[in-house]
C-alpha positions as CSV (number, residue, x, y, z in Angstrom):
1,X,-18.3,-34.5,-32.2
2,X,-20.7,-36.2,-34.9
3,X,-20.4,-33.0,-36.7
4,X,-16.9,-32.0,-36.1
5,X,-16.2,-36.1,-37.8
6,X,-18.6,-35.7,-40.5
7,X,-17.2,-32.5,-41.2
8,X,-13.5,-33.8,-41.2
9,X,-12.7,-31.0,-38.9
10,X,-10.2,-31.1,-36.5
11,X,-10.4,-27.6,-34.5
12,X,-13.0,-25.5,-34.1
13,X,-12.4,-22.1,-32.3
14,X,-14.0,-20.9,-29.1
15,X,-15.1,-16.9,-29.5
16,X,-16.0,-14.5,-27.2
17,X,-17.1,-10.9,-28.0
18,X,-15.3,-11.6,-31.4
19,X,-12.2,-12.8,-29.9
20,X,-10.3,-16.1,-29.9
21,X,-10.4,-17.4,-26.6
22,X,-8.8,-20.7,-27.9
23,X,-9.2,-24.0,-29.8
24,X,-11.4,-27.2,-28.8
25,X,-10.0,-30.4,-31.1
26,X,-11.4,-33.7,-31.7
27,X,-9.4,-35.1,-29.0
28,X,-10.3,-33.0,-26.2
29,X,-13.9,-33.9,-27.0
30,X,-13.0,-37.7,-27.5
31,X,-11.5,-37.6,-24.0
32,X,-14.4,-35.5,-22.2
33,X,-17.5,-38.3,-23.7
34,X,-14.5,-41.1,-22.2
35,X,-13.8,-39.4,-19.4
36,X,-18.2,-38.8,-18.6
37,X,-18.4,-42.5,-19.6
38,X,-15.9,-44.2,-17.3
39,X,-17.5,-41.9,-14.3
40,X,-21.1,-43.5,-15.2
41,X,-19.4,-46.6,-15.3
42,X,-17.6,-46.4,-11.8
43,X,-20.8,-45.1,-10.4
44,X,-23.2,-47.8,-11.9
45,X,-20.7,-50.3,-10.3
46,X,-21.2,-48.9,-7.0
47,X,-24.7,-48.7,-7.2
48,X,-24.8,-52.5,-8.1
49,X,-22.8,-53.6,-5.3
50,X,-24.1,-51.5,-2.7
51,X,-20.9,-49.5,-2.0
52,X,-22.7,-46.2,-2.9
């Protein structure tokens, strides 16, 4: 992501064997870090109040 916004690049594409296997943009890696963070965050909370 840090590179992709430095970068001002909005796609990258995904390869395999020298084929296009599809595109990864900034928002689908935006929403996977929000989506891993709001998990930590739900477990943390459980953790704290003893409903793990």
């Amino acid at each position: 992501m840090a590179i992709m916004t430095e970068k001002q690049i909005r796609h990258l594409p995904v390869m395999q064997d020298g084929e296009l296997k599809g595109l990864v943009s900034i928002r689908d890696v935006v929403n996977h870090i929000i989506s891993h963070k709001n998990f930590k965050i739900k477990e943390l909370e459980k953790y704290i109040t003893g409903s793990y």
